[in-house]
C-alpha positions, 0 to 999 in steps of 0.5 A, a space after each residue: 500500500 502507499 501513502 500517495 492516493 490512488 483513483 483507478 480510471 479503468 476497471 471493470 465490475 462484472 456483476 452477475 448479470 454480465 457472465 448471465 448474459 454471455 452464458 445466454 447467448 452460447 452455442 455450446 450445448 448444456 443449460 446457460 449454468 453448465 456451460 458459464 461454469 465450465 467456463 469460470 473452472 477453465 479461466 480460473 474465475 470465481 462467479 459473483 454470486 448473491 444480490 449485487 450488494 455483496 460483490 459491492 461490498 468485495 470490491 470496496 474491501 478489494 480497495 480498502 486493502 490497497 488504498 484506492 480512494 475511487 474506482 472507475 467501474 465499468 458495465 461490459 454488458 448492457 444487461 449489467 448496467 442496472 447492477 453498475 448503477 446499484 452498487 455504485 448508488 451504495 459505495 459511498 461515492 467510491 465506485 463511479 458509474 461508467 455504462 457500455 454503448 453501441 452510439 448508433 443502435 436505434 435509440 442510444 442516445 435516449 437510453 443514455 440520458 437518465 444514466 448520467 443525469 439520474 443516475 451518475 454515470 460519468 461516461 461510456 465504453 465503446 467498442 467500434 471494433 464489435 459494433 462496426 462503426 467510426 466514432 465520428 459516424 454521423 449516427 454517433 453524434 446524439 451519443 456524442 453530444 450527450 456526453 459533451 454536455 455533461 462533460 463526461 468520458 468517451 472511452 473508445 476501445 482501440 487496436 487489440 480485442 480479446 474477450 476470453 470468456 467470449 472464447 470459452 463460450 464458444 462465441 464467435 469474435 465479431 471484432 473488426 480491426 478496420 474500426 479499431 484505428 485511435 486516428 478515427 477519434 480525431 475528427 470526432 474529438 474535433 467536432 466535440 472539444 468539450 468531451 473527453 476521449 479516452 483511448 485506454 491501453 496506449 492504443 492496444 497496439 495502435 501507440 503511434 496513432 495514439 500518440 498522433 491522436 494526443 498530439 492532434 486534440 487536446 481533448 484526447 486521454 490515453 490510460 496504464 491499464 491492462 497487461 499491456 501486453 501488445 507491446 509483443 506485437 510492436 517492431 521495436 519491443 518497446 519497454 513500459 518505460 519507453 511507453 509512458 516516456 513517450 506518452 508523457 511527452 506527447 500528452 503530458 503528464 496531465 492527460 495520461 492517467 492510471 488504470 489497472 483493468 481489474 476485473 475478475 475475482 480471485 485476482 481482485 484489484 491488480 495491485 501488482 500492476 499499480 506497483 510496476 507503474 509506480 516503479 516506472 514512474 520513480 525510474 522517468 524521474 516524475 516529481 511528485 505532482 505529476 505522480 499525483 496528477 497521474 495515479 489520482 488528480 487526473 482522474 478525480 478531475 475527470 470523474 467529478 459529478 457532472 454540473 449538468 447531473 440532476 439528481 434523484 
């Protein structure tokens, strides 16, 4: 644990409703029980199990152990969203709300709404590459300006996809990579200055285009979370301290922010990552305010309730 605060800007929860979900839609044969079973025995996870309130209350125990102040807590299904919101409603302001949309499904737009306005959520995923549209899609726009005018966070899931429950379940992968490009953002960060576009993972493999897309707007973040594990596929092996190096200087140090892509249980909250970024963070040499701003300001700033949020 250390002494400096901690807001993870990226994590997922993963109520029971979201393993539901994919279990119901499997191919596989047996009941949606068998086979989500067999599934969590083979990934080594543990199912949520009981009402909403009791994973609430793991996850905050999960954050008491370690120190982290907040948490971005996102809904990977739309079936989960309800759950999100429930446990979020309950944490004390600790978990903050982040909803997953399709922007140019019929209606987006509208079911959107109460969630940041009654409810919250202080922004949305998005999966261009499993729903098979740009960002700056003309029926995206609703979505968009939605969120801009609460001034909340577009997370726009770019390069590498891989949901490995989906493979467990035998679902097929949908993801298309022509939509996957973080440059795709720019015209839509420039269309939108007063939203904020988050492209999580450095791009997932697209750290180049990242890197234009930060140099281009203003308006666009780039985040520490997961495994990172893309740098495999990269020409030049880059080091995690080659990445941040590189992404401090094109985004400066208030606009990289911390996320570990927590999700599952029994890993719980992925303290080990935290601790690899704080190394790297002392070995570039970052002051302890830009440490700060990095581990916690950034996202604090950016999770803060919406002025425009009308409460219930």
């Amino acid at each position: 644990m250390t002494d400096q605060p901690i807001t993870d800007f990226h994590a997922h929860f993963f109520a029971r409703p979201f393993f539901d979900a994919l279990a119901q839609q499997s191919p596989l044969p047996g009941t949606p029980e068998e086979k989500l079973a067999a599934a969590a025995a083979k990934a080594g996870l543990e199912l949520p199990e009981g009402p909403v309130a009791a994973h609430r209350d793991r996850w905050l125990a999960e954050m008491d152990r370690y120190g982290v102040q907040r948490l971005a807590a996102f809904a990977s299904a739309p079936e989960e969203i309800p759950a999100v919101a429930e446990a979020a409603a309950g944490s004390g302001g600790r978990l903050v709300p982040i909803a997953v949309c399709n922007p140019v499904a019929p209606g987006a737009a509208d079911r959107l709404r109460p969630l940041l306005e009654q409810k919250g959520f202080r922004g949305v995923l998005l999966f261009p590459a499993m729903h098979h549209y740009h960002v700056a899609d003309e029926a995206a726009r609703p979505v968009l300006e939605l969120l801009e005018q609460h001034r909340a966070v577009a997370y726009v899931h770019c390069g590498i996809l891989v949901v490995k429950l989906r493979d467990l379940l035998g679902l097929p992968r949908p993801y298309d990579l022509n939509y996957a490009n973080p440059l795709d953002v720019i015209p839509a960060a420039n269309r939108h200055p007063g939203l904020t576009f988050c492209v999580p993972h450095f791009g997932a493999g697209f750290l180049r285009e990242t890197l234009i897309a930060g140099a281009q707007c203003p308006n666009v973040i780039t985040d520490t979370s997961s495994t990172n594990s893309w740098t495999k596929t990269q020409p030049d092996f880059p080091s995690l301290t080659d990445v941040l190096a590189r992404a401090l200087d094109v985004f400066g140090p208030e606009r990289v922010l911390f996320g570990t892509d927590s999700n599952v249980f029994p890993a719980g909250w992925r303290n080990e990552r935290h601790e690899r970024w704080r190394a790297i963070a002392q070995e570039l040499g970052l002051s302890a305010d830009d440490q700060r701003s990095l581990f916690a300001g950034n996202a604090e700033r950016l999770l803060a309730p919406s002025t425009a949020h009308v409460a219930t």
